[in-house]
KEKE-3310 file (N, C-alpha, C; in steps of 0.2 Angstrom, whole numbers, plus 5000, padded with zeros to 4 digits):
npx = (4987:4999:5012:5016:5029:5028:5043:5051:5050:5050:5051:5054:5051:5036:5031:5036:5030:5016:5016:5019:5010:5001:5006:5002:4985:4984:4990:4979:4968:4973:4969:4957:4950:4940:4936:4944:4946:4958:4960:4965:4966:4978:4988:5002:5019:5020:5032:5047:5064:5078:5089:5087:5090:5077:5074:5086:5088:5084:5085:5075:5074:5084:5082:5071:5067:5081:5086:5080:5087:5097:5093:5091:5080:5069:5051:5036:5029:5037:5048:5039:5035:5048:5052:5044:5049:5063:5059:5058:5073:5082:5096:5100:5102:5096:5087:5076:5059:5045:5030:5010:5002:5013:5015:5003:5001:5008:5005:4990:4979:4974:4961:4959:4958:4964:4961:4968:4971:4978:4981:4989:4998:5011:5017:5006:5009:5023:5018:5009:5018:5027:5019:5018:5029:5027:5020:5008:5000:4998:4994:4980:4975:4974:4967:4970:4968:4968:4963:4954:4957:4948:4936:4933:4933:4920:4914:4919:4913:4900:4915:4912:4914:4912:4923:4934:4950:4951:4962:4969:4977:4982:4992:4991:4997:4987:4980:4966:4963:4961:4948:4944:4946:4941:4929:4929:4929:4916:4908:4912:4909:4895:4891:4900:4900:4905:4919:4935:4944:4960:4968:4981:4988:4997:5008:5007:5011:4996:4981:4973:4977:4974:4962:4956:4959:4955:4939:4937:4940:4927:4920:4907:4911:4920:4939:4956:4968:4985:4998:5014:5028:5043:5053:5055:5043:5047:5055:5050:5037:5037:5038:5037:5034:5032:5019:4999:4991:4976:4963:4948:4936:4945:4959:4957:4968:4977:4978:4986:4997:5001:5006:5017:5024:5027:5032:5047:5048:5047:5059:5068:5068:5068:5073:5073:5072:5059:5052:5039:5024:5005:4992:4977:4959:4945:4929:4932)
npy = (5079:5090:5089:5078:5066:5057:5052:5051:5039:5029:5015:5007:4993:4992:4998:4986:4976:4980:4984:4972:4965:4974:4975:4960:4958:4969:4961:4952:4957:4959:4948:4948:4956:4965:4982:4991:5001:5010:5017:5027:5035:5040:5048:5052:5057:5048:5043:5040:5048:5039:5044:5056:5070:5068:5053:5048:5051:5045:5033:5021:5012:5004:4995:4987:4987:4987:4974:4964:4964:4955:4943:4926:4912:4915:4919:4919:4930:4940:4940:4946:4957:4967:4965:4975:4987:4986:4990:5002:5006:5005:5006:4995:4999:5002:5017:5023:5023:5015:5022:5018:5024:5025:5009:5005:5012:5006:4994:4998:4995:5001:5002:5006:5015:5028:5036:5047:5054:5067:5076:5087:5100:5102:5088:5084:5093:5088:5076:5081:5086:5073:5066:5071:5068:5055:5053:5054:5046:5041:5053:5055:5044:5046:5055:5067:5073:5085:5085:5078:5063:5052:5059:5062:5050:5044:5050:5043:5029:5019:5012:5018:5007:4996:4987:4987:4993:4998:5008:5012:5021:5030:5039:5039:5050:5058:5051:5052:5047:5031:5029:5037:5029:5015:5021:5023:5012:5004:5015:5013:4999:5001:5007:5001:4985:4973:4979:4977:4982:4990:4991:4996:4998:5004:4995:5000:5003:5011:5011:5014:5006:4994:4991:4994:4986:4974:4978:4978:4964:4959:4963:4957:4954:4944:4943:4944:4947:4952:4953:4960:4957:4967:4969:4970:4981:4996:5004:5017:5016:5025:5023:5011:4997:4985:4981:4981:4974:4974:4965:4969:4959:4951:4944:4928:4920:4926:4924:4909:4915:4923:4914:4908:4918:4926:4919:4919:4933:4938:4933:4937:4954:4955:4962:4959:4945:4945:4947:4941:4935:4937:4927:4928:4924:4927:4919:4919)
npz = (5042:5041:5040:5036:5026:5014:5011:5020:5023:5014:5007:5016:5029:5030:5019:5009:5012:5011:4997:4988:4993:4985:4970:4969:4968:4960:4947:4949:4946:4932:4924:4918:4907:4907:4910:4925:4938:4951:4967:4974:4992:4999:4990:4990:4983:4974:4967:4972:4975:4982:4985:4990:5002:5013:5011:5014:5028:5038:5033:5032:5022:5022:5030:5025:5009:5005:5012:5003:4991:4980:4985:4988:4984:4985:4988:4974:4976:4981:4970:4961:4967:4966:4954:4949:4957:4951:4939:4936:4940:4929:4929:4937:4950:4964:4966:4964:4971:4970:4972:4977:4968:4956:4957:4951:4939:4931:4930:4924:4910:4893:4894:4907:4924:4935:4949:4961:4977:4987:4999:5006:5001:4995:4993:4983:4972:4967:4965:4953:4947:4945:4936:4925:4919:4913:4902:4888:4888:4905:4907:4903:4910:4923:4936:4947:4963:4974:4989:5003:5004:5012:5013:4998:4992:4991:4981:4971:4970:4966:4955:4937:4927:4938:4941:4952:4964:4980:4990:5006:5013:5023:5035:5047:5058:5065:5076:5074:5061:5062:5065:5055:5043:5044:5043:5031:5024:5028:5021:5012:5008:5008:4994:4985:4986:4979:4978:4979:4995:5002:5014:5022:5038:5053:5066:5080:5096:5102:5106:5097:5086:5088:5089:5075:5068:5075:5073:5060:5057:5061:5051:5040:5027:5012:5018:5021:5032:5035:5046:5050:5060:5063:5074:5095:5102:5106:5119:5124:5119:5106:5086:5071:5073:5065:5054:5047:5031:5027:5018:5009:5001:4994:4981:4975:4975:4984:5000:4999:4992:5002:5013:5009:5006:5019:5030:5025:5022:5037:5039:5032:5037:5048:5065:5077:5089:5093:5079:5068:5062:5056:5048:5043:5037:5031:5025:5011)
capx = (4992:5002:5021:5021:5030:5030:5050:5056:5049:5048:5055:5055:5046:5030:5032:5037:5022:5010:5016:5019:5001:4995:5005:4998:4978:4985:4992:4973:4963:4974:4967:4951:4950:4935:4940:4945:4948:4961:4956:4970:4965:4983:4994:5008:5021:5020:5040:5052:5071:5080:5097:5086:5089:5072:5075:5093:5086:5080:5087:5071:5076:5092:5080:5066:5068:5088:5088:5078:5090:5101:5093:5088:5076:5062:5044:5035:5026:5043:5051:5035:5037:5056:5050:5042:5056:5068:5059:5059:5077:5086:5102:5102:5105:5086:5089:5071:5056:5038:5024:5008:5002:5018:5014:4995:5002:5012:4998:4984:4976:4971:4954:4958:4958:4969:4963:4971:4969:4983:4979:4997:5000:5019:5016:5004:5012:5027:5012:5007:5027:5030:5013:5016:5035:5025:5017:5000:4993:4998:4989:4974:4971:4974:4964:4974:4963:4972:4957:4954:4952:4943:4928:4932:4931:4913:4913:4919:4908:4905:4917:4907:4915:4910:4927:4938:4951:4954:4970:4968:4983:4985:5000:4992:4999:4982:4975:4958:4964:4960:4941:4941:4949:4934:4920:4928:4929:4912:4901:4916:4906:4887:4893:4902:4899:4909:4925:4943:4947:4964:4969:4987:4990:5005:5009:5011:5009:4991:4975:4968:4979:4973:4955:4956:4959:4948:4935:4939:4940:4923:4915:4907:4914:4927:4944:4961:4972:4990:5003:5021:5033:5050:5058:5048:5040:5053:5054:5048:5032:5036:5039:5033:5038:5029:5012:4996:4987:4969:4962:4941:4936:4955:4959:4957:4973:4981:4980:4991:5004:5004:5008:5021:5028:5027:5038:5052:5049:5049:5067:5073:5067:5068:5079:5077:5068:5053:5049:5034:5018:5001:4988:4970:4955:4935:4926:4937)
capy = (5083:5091:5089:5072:5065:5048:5050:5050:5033:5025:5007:5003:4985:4992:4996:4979:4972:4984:4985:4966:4962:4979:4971:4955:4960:4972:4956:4946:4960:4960:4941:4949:4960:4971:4986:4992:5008:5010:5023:5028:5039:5045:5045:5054:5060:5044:5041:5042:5048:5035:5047:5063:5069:5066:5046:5046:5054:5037:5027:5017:5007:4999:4988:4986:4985:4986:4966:4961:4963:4950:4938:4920:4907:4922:4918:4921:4937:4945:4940:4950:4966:4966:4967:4983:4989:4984:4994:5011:5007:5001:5002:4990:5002:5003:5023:5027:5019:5016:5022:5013:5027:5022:5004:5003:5016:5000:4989:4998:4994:5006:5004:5005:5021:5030:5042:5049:5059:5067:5083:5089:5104:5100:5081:5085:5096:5085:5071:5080:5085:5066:5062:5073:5065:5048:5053:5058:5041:5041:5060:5054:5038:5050:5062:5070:5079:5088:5082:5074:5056:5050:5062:5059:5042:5043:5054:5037:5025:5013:5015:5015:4998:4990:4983:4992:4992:5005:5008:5016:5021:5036:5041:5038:5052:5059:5047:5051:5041:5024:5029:5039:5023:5011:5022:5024:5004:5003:5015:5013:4993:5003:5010:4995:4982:4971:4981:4976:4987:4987:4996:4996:5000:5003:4992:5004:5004:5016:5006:5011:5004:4986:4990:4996:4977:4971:4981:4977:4959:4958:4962:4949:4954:4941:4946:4943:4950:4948:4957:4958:4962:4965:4972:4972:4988:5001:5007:5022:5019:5025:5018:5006:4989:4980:4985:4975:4975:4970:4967:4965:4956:4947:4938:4921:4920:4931:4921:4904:4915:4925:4910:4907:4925:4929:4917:4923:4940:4938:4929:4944:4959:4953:4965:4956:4938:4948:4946:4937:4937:4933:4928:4925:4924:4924:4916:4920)
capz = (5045:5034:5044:5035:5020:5015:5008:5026:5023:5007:5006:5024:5027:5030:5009:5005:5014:5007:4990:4987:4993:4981:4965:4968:4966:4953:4943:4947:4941:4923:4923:4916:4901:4907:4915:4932:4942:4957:4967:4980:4994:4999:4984:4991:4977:4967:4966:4979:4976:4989:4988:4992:5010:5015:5011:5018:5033:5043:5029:5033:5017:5023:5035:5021:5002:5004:5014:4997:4985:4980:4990:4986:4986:4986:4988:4967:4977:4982:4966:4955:4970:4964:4946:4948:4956:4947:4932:4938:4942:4925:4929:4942:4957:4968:4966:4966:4974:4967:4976:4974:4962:4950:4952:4947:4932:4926:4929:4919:4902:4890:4899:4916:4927:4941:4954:4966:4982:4989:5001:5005:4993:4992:4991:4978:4966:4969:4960:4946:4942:4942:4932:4918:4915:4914:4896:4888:4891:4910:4910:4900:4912:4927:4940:4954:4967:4980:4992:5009:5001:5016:5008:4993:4990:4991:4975:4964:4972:4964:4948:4930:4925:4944:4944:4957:4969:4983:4993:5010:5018:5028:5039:5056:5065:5067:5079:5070:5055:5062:5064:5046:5040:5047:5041:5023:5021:5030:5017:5005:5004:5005:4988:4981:4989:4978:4978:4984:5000:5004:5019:5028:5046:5055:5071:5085:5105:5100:5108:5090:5077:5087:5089:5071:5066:5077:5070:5051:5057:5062:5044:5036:5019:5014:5021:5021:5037:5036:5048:5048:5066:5063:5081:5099:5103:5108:5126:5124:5114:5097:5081:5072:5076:5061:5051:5044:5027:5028:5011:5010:4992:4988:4974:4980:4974:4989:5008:5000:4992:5009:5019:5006:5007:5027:5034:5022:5025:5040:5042:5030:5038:5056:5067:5084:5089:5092:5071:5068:5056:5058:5046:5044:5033:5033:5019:5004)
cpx = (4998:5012:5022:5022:5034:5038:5054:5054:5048:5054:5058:5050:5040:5028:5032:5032:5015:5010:5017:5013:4999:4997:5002:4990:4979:4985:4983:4968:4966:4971:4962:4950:4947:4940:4939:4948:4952:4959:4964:4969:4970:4989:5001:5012:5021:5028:5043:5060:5075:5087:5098:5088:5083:5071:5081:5092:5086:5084:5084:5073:5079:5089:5073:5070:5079:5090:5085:5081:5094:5099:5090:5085:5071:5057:5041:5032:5031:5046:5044:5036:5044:5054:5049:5047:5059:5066:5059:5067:5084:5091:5106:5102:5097:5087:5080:5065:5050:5032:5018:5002:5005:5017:5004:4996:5003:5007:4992:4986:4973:4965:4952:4958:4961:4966:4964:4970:4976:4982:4984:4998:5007:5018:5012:5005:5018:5022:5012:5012:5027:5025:5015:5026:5031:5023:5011:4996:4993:4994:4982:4971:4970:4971:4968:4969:4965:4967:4961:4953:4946:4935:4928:4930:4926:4911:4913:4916:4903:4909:4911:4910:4913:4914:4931:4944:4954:4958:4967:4974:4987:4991:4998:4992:4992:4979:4967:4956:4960:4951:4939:4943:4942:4929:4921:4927:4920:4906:4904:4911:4902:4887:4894:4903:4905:4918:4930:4945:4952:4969:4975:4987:4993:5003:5012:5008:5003:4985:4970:4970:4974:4964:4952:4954:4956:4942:4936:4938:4933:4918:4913:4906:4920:4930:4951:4964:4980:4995:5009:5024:5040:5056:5051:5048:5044:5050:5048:5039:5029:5039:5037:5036:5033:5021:5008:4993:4981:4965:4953:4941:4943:4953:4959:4962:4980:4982:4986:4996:5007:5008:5014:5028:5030:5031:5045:5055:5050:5056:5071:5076:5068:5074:5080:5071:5062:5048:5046:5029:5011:4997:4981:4966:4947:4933:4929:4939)
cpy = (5084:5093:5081:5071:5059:5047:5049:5042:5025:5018:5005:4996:4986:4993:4990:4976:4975:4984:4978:4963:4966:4977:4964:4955:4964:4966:4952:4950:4962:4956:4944:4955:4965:4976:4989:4998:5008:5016:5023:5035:5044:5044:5048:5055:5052:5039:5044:5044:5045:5037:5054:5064:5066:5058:5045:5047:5049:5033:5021:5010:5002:4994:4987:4982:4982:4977:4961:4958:4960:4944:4932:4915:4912:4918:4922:4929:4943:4945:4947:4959:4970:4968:4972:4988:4991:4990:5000:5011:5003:4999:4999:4992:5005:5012:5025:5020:5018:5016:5018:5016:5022:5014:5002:5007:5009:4995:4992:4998:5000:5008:5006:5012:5021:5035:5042:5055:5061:5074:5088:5092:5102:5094:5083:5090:5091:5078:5073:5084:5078:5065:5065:5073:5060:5048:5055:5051:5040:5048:5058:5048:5039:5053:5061:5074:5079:5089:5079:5066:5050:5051:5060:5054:5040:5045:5050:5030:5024:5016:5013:5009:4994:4985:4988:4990:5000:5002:5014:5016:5027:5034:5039:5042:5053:5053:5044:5047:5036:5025:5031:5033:5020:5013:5023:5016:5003:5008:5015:5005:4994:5004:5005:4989:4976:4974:4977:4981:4984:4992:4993:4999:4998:4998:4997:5003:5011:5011:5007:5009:4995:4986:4993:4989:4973:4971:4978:4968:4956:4959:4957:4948:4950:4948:4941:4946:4945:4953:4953:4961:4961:4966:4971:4977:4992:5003:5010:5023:5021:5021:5015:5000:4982:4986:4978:4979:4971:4969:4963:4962:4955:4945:4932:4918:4920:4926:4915:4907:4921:4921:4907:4912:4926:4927:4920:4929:4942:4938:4934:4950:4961:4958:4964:4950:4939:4947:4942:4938:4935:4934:4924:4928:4924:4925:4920:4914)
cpz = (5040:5035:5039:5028:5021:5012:5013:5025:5020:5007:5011:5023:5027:5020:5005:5007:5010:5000:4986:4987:4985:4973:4964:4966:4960:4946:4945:4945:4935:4921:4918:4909:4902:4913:4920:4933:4949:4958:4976:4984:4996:4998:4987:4983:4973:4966:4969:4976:4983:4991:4990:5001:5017:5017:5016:5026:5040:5038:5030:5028:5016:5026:5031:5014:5000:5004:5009:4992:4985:4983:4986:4989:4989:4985:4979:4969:4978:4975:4959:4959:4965:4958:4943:4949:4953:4942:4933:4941:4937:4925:4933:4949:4959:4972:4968:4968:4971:4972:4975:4969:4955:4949:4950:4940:4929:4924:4925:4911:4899:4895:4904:4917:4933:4942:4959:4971:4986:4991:5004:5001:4991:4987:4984:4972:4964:4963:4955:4941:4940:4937:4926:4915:4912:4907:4895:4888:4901:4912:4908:4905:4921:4928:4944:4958:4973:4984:4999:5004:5005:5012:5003:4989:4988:4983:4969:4965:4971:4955:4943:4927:4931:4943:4947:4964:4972:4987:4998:5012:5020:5034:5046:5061:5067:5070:5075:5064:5055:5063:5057:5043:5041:5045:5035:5022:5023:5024:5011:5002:5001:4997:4985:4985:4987:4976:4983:4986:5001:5008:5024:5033:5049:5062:5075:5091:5105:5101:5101:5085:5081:5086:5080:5069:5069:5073:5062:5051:5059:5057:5041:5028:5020:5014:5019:5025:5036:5041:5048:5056:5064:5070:5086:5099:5107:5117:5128:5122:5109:5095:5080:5072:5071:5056:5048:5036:5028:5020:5010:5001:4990:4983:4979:4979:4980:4996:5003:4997:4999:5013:5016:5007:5013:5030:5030:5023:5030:5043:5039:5034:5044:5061:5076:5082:5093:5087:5071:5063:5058:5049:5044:5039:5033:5024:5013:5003)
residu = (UNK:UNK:UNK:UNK:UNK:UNK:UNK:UNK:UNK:UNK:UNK:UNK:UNK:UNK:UNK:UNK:UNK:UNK:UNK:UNK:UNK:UNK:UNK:UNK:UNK:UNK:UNK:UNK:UNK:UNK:UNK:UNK:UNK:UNK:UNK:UNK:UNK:UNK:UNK:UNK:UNK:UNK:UNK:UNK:UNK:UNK:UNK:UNK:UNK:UNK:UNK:UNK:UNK:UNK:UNK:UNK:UNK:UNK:UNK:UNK:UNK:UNK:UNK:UNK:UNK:UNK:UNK:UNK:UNK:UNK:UNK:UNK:UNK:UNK:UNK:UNK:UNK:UNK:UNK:UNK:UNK:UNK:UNK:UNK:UNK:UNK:UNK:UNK:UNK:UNK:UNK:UNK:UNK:UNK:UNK:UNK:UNK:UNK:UNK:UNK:UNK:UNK:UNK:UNK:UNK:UNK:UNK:UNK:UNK:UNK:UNK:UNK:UNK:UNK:UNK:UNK:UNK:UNK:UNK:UNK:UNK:UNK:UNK:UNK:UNK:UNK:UNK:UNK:UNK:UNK:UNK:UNK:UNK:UNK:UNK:UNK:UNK:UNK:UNK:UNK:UNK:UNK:UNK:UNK:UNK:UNK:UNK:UNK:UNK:UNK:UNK:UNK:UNK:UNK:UNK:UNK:UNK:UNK:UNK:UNK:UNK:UNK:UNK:UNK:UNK:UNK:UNK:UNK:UNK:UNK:UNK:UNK:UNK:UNK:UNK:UNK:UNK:UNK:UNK:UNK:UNK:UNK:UNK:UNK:UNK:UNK:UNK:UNK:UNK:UNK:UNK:UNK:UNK:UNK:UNK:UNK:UNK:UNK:UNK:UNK:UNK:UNK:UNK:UNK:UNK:UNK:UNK:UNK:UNK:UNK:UNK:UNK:UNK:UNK:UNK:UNK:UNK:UNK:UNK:UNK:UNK:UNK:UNK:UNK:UNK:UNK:UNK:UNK:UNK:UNK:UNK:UNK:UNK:UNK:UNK:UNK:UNK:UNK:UNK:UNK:UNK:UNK:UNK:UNK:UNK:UNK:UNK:UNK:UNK:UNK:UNK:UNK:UNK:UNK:UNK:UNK:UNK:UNK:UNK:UNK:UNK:UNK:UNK:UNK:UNK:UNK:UNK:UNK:UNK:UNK:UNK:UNK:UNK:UNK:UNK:UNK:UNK:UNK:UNK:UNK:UNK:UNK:UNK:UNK)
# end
């Protein structure tokens, strides 16, 4: 649906949840030398201005990344999110946001690979203006393809190194999402069986963000599920009131510094006594 843009929304806590889990897998596939390919279905522009109208608009980020900073006695996964940050924002003030384009840039090695699917014409020119600030090694370790990445995905499966991680995280409105999500991670495995899927979804009052979770919880690829709630569920039935990452092939790393991170997050981001976490794992 081409009404959405992820600036109305960048650095709300659904970000810090998503992007905290997505540098940490990032950090356990540096562990290894051989190389790896991230493959992001929907890159959106890459980097957010958090002082453009579109950001200021919801000012999502006052009840996200904003209740991060300054804060102590951080969990080591919020402190390495924060890092990334931080680095796209030298001089101190969290002006601009990193999407998770920008931070798998930061994260790859000469050998690694980035592409991206982002089918939004704005959103995607908006991409491959910020790519080509980035330098001639961020353009040389980059594809951009103004595509569906649902379809696409299929086109880099499995990467030619056979180490990979993909990142699904469509906007939702489309209802139809939650099914094209389910059937990308299901022949996204056929292809690569050994890939790390890592698929966010919002928490909303929609009978298929839960049947989505269920479904994804029923594979018997190791898992990782963590969700985050910050408020109950609004009157009316919009909004999101929380969101989850589901992550198939984790680092084995990931579930105990979640259980370390989520109660935290939780006590941060919480904006009534609704806020909650849940999480869970099969054979990882």
């Amino acid at each position: 649906m081409f009404s959405y843009r992820h600036a109305f929304h960048a650095g709300n806590h659904a970000d810090v949840l998503k992007h905290a889990v997505f540098v940490h897998i990032l950090d356990y596939f540096n562990r290894k030398d051989s190389a790896y390919w991230v493959i992001d279905t929907h890159a959106g522009a890459g980097l957010y201005d958090l002082r453009s109208d579109w950001a200021t608009k919801n000012g999502e980020f006052t009840d996200g990344l904003d209740r991060l900073l300054g804060a102590g006695n951080m969990p080591p996964m919020i402190e390495r999110y924060l890092e990334e940050v931080h680095h796209f924002n030298p001089d101190g003030v969290a002006n601009f946001y990193p999407g998770s384009p920008w931070l798998a840039l930061r994260a790859l090695r000469g050998q690694d690979r980035l592409r991206l699917f982002e089918m939004h014409p704005s959103e995607a020119d908006v991409l491959r203006q910020n790519l080509g600030s980035q330098g001639k090694s961020a353009l040389r370790q980059t594809t951009i393809y103004e595509a569906d990445g649902f379809t696409g995905l299929k086109s880099q499966l499995p990467p030619a190194p056979r180490r990979g991680i993909v990142i699904i995280d469509p906007s939702y409105e489309d209802k139809q999402d939650y099914r094209k999500t389910l059937l990308a991670v299901n022949e996204g495995l056929k292809r690569f069986a050994t890939g790390c899927f890592a698929v966010w979804y919002p928490l909303v009052q929609r009978r298929e963000a839960h049947e989505l979770a269920r479904s994804l919880e029923r594979l018997q690829t190791p898992w990782v599920h963590a969700s985050l709630t910050v408020r109950k569920p609004s009157g009316d039935g919009f909004g999101l009131h929380g969101s989850g990452m589901f992550v198939l092939n984790p680092p084995w790393t990931l579930h105990d510094e979640l259980a370390k991170t989520l109660p935290w997050l939780s006590e941060k981001l919480k904006l009534d006594d609704r806020a909650g976490f849940t999480l869970k794992q099969h054979g990882a």
